[in-house]
Backbone bond lengths (Angstrom), bond angles and torsions (degrees), N, CA, C in turn:
res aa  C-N    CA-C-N  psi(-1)  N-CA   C-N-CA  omega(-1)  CA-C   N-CA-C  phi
1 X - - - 1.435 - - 1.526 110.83 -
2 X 1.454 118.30 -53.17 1.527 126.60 154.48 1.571 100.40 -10.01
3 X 1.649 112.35 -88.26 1.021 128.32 -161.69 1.467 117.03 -30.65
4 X 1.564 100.00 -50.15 1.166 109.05 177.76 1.483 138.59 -52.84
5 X 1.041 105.06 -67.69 1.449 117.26 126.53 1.479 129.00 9.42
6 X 1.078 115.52 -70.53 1.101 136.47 -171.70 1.339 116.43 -90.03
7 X 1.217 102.43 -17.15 1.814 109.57 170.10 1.649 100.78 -91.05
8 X 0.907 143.95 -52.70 1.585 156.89 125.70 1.433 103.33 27.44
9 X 1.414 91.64 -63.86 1.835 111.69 -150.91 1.981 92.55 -80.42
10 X 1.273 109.71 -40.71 1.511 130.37 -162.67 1.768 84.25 -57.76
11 X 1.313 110.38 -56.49 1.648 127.72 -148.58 1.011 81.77 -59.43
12 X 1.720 128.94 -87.61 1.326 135.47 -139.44 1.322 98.60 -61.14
13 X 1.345 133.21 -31.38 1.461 122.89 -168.35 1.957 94.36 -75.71
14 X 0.952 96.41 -35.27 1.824 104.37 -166.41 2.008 97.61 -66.15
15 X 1.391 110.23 -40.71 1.529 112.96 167.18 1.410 100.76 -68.49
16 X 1.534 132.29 -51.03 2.177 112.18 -177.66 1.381 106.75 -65.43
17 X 1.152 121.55 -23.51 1.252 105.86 172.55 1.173 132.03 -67.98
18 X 1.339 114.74 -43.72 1.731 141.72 146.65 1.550 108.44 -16.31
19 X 1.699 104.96 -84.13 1.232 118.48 -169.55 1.362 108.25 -69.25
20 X 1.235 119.05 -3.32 2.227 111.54 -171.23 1.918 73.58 -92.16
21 X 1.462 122.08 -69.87 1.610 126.00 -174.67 1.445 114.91 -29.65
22 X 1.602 117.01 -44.25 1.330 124.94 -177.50 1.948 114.60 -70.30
23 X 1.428 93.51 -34.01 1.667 110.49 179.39 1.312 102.41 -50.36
24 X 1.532 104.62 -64.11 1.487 116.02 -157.00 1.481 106.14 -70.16
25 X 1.615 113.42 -27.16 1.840 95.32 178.29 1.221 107.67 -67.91
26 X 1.411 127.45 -38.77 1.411 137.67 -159.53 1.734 96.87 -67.56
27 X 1.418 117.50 -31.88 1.489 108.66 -166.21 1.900 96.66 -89.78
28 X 1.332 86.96 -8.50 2.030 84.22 -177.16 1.206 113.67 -90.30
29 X 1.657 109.72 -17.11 2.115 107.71 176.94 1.384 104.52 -98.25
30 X 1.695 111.96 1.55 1.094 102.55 166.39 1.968 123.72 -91.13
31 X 1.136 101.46 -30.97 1.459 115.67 176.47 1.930 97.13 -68.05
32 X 1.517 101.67 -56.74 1.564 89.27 177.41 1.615 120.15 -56.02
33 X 1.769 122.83 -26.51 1.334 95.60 156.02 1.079 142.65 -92.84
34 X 1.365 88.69 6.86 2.152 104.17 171.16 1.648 96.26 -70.12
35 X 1.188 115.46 -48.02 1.508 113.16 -168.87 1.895 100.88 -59.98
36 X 1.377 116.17 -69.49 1.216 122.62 -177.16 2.139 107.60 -21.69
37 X 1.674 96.27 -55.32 1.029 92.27 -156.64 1.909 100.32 -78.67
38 X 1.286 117.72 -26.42 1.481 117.09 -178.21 2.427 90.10 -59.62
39 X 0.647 93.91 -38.36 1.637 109.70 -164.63 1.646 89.86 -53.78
40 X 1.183 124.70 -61.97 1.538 163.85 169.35 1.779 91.45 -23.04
41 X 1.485 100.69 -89.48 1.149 99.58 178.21 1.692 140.63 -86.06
42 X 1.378 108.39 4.94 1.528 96.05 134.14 1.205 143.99 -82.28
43 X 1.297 117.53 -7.73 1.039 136.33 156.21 1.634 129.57 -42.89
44 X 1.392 89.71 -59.03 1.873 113.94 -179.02 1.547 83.71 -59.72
45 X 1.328 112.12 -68.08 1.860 117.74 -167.87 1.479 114.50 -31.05
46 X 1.544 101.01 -43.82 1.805 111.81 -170.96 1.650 83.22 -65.20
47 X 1.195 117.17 -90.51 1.599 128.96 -174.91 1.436 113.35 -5.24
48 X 1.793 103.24 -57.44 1.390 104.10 -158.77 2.100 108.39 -76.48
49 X 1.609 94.66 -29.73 1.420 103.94 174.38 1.289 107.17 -74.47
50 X 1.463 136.69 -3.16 1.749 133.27 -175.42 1.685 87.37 -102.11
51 X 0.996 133.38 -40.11 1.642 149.14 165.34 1.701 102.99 -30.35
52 X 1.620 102.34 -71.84 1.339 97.12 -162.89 1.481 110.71 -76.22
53 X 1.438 113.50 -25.18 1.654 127.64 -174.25 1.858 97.61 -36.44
54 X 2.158 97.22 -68.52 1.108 106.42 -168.71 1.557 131.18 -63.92
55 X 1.649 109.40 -4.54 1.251 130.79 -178.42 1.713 117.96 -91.80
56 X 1.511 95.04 -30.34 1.383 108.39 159.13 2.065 110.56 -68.93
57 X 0.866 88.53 -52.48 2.099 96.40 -160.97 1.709 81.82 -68.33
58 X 1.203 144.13 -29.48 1.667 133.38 170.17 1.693 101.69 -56.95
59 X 1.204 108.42 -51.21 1.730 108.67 -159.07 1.369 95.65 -79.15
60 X 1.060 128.50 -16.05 1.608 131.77 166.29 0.957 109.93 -70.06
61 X 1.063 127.63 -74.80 1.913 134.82 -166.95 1.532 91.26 -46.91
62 X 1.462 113.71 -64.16 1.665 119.49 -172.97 1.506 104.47 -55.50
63 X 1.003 136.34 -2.62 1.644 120.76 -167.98 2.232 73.66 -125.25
64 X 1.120 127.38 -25.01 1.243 95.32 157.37 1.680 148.99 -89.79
65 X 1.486 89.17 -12.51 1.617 121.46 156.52 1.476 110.58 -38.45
66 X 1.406 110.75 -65.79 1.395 146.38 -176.96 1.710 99.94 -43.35
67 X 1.790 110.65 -72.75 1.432 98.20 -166.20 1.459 98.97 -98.32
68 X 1.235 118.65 46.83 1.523 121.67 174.94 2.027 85.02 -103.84
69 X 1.311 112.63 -42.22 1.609 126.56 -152.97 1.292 90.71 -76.18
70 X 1.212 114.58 -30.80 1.532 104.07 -153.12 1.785 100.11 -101.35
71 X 1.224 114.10 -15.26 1.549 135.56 178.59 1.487 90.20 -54.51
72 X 1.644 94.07 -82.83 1.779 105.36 -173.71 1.940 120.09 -47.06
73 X 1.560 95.61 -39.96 1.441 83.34 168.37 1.759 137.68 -52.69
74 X 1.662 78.41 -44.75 2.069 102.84 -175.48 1.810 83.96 -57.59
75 X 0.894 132.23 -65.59 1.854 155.11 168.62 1.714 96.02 -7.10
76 X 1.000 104.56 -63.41 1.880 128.78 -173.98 1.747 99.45 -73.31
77 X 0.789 87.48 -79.98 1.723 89.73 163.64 1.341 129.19 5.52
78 X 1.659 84.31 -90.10 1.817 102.74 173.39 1.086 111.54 -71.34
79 X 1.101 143.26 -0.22 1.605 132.93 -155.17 1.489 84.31 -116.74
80 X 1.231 123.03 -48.84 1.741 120.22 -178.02 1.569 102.97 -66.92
81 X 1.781 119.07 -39.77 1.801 102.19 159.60 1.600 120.56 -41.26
82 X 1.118 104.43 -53.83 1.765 131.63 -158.10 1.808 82.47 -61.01
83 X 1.143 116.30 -75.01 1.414 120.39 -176.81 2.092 120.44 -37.70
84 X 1.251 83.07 -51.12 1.880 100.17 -179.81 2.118 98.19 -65.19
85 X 1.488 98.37 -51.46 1.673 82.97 158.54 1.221 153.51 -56.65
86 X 1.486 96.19 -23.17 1.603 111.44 163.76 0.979 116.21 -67.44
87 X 1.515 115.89 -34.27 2.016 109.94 -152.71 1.597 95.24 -103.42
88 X 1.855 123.57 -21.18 1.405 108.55 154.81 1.523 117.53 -78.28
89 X 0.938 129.13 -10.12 1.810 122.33 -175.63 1.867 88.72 -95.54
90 X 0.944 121.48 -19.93 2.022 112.36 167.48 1.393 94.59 -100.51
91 X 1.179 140.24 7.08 1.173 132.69 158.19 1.453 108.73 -80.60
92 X 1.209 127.97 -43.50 1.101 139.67 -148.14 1.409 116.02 -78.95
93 X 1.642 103.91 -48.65 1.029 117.00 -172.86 1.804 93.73 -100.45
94 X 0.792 156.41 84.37 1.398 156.25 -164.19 1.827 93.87 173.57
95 X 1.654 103.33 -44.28 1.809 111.78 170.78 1.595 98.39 -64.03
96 X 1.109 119.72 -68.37 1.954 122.25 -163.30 1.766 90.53 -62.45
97 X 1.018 135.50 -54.42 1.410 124.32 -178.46 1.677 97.99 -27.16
98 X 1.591 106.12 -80.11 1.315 127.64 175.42 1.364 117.43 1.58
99 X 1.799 89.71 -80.59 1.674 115.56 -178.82 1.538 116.65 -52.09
100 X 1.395 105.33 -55.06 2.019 118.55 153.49 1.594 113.04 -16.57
101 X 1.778 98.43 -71.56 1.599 119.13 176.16 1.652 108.20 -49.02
102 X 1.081 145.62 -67.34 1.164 148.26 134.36 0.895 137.07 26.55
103 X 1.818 109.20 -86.31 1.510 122.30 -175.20 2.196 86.38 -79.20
104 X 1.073 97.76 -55.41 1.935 78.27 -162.33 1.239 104.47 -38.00
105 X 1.760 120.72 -48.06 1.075 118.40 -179.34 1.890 131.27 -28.71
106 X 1.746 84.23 -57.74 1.427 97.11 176.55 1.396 117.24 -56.46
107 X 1.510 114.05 -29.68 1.308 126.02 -167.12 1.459 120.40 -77.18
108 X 1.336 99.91 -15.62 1.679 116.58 -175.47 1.604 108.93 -99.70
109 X 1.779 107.59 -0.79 1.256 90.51 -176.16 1.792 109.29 -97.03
């Protein structure tokens, strides 16, 4: 009966040992997929912050594209004013020459 007993006593300890061994793997594939997934999402974070970095430095370049275009235009611009002022101020005076030519003319007759 001892024996018995004692095989009893052997078992159930031989099953807590079991089930404490079985606990602890189950709590270790769980931490390893806590890790996986903490791993997981810094990851996405790095990605998603290398994402917006390069989405920012596009809208930059493009917003310097932009007042690079509009630089050279204003550039074109004035220079075709600057130009149209030249050819009316030699217009102008090329007219009073004229009028000059003109009246002496008249004056000599």
């Amino acid at each position: 009966m001892q024996t018995e007993e004692q095989t009893t006593l052997i078992r159930q300890a031989s099953e807590q040992r079991l089930q404490s061994e079985r606990a602890r793997v189950e709590q270790d594939l769980r931490l390893a997929a806590l890790r996986r997934q903490q791993e997981e999402a810094i990851e996405q974070t790095r990605l998603d912050a290398d994402a917006s970095a390069r989405q920012k430095t596009l809208q930059v370049e493009q917003t310097l594209r932009e007042l690079t275009e509009e630089a050279r235009l204003a550039e074109s611009q004035l220079q075709a004013r600057r130009e149209q002022l030249a050819r009316d101020t030699t217009l102008q005076q090329i007219q009073a020459e004229y009028t000059l030519l003109v009246q002496a003319n008249e004056n000599h007759r």
